[in-house]
C-alpha positions in Angstrom: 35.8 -13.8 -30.7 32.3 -15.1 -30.6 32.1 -15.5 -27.0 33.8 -12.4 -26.9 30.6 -10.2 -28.4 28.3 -12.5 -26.5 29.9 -11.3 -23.4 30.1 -7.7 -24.3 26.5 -7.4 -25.8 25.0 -9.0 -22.2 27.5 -6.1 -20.6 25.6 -3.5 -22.7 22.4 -5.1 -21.9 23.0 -5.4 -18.1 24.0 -1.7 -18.4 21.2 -0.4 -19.7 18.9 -2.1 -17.5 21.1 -0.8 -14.7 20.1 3.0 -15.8 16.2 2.3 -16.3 16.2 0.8 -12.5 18.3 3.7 -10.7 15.7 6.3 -12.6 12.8 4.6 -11.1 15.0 4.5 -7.8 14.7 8.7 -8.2 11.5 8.6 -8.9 9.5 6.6 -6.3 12.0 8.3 -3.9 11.0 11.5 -5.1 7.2 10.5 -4.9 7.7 8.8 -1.3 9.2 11.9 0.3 5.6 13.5 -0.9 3.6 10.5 -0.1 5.4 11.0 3.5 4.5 14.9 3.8 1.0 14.3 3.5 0.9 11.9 6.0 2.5 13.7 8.4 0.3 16.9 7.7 -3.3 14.8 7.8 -2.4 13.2 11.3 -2.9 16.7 13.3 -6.3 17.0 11.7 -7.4 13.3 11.8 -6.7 13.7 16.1 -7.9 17.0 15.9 -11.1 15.4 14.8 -11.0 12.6 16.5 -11.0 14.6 19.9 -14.1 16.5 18.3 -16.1 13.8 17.7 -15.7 12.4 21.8 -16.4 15.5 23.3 -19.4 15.7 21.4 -20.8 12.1 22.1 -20.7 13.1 25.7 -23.4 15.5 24.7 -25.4 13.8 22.4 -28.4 11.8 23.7 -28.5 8.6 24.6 -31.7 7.6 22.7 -30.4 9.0 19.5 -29.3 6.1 16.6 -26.1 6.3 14.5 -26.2 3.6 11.6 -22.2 3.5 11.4 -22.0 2.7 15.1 -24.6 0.1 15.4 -23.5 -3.3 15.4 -26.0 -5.6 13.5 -27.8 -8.7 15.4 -26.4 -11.5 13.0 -22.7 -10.8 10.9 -23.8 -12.6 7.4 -22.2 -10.5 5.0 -18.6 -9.3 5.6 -17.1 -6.9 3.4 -13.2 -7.1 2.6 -11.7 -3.5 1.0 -8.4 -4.5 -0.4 -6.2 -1.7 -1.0 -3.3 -2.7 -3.8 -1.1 -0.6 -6.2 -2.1 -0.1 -9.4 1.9 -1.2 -11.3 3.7 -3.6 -10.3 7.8 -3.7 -9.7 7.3 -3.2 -6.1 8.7 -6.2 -4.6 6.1 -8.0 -2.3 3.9 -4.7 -2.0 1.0 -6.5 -3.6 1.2 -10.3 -3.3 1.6 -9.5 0.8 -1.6 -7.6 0.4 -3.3 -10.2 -1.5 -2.5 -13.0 -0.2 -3.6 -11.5 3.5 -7.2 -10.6 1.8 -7.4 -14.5 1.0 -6.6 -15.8 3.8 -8.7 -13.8 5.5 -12.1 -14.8 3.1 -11.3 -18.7 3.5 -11.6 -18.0 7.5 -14.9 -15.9 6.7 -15.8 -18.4 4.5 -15.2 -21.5 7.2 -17.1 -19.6 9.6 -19.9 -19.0 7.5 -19.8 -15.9 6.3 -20.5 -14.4 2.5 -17.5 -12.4 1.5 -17.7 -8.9 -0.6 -14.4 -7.7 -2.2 -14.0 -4.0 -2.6 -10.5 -3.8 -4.3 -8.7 -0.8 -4.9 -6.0 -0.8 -7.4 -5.7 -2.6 -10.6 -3.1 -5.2 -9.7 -5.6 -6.4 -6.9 -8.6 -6.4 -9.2 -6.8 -8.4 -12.0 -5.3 -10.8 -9.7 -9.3 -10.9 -7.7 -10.6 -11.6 -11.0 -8.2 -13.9 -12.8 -8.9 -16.3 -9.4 -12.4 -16.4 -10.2 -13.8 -14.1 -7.5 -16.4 -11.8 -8.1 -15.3 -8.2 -7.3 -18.6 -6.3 -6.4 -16.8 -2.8 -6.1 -13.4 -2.0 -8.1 -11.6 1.4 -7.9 -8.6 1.6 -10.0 -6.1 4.8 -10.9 -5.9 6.4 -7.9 -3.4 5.0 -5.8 -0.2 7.0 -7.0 -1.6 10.1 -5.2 -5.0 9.8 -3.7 -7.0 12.5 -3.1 -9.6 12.8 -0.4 -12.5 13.1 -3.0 -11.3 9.4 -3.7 -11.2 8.4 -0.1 -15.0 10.2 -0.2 -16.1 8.2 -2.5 -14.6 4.9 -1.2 -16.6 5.5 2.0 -20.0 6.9 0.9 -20.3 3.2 -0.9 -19.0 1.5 2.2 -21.5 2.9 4.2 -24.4 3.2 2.3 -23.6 -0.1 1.7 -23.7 -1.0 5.3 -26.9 1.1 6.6 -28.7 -0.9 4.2 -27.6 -4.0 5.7 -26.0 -5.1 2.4 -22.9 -5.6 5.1 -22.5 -6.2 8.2 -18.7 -5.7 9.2 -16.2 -4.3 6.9 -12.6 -4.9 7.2 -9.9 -3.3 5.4 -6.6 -4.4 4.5 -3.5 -2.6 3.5 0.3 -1.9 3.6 1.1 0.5 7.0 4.3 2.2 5.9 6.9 2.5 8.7 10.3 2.9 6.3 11.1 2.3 3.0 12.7 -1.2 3.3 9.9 -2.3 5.9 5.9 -2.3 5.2 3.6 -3.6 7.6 0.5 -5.5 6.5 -2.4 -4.2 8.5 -6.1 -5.4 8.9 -8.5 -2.8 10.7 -12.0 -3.4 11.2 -13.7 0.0 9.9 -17.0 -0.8 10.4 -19.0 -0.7 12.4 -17.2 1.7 14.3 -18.5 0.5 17.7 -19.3 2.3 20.9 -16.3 2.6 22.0 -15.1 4.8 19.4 -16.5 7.8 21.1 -16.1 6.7 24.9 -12.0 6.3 25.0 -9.7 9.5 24.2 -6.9 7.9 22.9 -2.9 9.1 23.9 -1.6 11.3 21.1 0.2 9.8 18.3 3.2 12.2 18.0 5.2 14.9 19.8 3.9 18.2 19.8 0.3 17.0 19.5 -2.4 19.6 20.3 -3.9 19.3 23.5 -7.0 17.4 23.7 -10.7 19.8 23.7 -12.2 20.8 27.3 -14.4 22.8 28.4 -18.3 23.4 28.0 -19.8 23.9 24.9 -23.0 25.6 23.2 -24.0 23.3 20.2 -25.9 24.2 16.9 -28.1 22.8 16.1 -27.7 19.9 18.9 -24.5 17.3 19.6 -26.5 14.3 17.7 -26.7 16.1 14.7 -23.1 17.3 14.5 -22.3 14.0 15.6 -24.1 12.2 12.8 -22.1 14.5 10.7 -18.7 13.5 12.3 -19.5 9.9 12.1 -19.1 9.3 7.8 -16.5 12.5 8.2 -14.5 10.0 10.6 -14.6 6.6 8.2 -13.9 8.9 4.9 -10.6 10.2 7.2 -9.6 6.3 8.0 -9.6 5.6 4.7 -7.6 8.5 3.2 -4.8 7.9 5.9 -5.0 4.3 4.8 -4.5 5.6 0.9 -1.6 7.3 1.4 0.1 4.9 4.0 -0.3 2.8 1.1 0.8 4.9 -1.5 3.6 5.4 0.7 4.3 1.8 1.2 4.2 1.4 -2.4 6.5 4.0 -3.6 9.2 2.6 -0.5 9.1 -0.9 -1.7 9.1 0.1 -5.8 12.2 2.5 -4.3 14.0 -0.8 -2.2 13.3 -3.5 -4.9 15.0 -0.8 -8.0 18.0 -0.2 -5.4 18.0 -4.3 -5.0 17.7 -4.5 -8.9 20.3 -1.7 -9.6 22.8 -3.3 -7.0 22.4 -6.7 -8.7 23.1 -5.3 -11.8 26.5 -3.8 -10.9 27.6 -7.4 -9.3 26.1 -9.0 -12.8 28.7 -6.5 -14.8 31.2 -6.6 -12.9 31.0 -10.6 -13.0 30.3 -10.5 -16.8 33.2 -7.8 -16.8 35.9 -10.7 -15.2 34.4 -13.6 -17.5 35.3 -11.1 -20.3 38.6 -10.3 -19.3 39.5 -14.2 -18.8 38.2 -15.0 -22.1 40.7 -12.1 -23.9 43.4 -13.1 -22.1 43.1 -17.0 -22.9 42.2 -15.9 -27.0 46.0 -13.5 -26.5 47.5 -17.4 -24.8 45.9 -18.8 -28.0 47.3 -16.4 -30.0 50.8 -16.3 -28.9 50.8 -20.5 -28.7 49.4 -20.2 -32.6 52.6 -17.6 -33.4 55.3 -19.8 -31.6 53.9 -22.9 -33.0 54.3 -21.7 -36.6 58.0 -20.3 -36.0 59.4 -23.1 -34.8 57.6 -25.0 -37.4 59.6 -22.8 -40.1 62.4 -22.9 -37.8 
């Protein structure tokens, strides 16, 4: 009967866990499907502006300098922004993201290079700083919905950061969602932006795009000056589709690794279910043995 209660209480046990994973299964589904409509309404304005900023390099003149495009004489100092979740139970959402960021610093590193973490999220900071590396910039509780304030502020440090030649290169590293069961690790050098950034029109990125800007244009006050603006406008856009890629990424693998939890549970009760069964039936074969051994011993 002991085993019996052993059995049953795991049963119980399993079951509850069962119920706490499929409502977390609802949830991060219910928070991907947004995570996924914001993506899909930024991309129109990020090409939109994108196409903006080309036309107007055309016009801009040639002698005018742009700190976020210049490419500095000698690469000492390489920032690494590390964008992580901020809870776990999301599979391999963060130790994929981490473990990218370090190998990337020991090839900095071999080559010579200083390495500045900027982290984003608080599983990426703890894990940064329970290794012993020094985290110079650390942004935590805004990865479950990013707004574009927080991608903002992200980029005014970057690049302040960067026009002072406290960096030369930055490269950022996060999860590029492309389905809930498959997140791509993605590294993207953000800065600097390089010349080429407003010499190539790039092919749109989904159906229906709007067609690219032509024609002539009167500018106020001159192309260089809207340009300058476009330029931080452009790295604060990167960054906030990077944010909710990986906000989307996060709530698809939290979503996957609960459905993988839930789906292990039923095969656990329904295994603990059988071991219970067998264990009744054998204590009703001890039973009956017990009941025929005594009448035939009064027999």
């Amino acid at each position: 009967m002991a085993k019996l209660k052993d059995i049953s209480r795991r049963i119980a046990s399993v079951a509850n866990t069962r119920k706490t994973t499929k409502a977390m299964e609802m949830v991060a589904g219910a928070r991907l499907r947004r995570a996924q409509a914001r993506i899909e309404a930024l991309r129109p304005y990020a090409e939109r502006m994108f196409e903006l900023m080309q036309e107007v390099a055309k016009h801009a003149n040639e002698g005018d300098q742009f700190p976020l495009l210049d490419v500095h004489d000698e690469i000492k100092r390489v920032g690494i922004v590390m964008l992580t979740g901020d809870r776990g139970l999301a599979g391999g959402f963060n130790s994929n993201i981490i473990r990218h960021g370090l190998v990337l610093h020991d090839e900095l590193v071999a080559a010579g290079k200083e390495v500045v973490w900027i982290v984003i999220g608080k599983k990426g900071v703890g894990t940064m700083r329970f290794r012993g590396f020094k985290v110079q910039e650390s942004i935590q509780g805004i990865t479950d919905r990013p707004k574009y304030t927080d991608a903002e502020d992200i980029a005014h440090r970057i690049a302040t950061m960067y026009a002072a030649n406290d960096l030369d290169k930055v490269h950022l590293v996060y999860n590029h969602f492309k389905s809930p069961v498959e997140q791509i690790v993605t590294e993207q050098v953000i800065l600097p932006l390089g010349k080429e950034l407003v010499e190539t029109v790039p092919e749109p990125e989904v159906e229906g795009a709007i067609k690219k800007l032509e024609g002539d244009f009167i500018y106020e006050p001159d192309a260089s000056g809207i340009l300058a603006g476009l330029l931080p406008t452009y790295v604060d856009t990167t960054i906030y589709r990077a944010l909710l890629e990986s906000t989307a990424s996060e709530h698809g693998a939290r979503m996957t690794a609960m459905r993988n939890a839930s789906d292990n549970a039923e095969e656990m009760i329904d295994k603990l279910t059988l071991d219970m069964n067998k264990a009744r039936q054998a204590a009703i074969t001890q039973d009956i043995l017990e009941v025929v051994a005594g009448a035939e011993a009064l027999g």
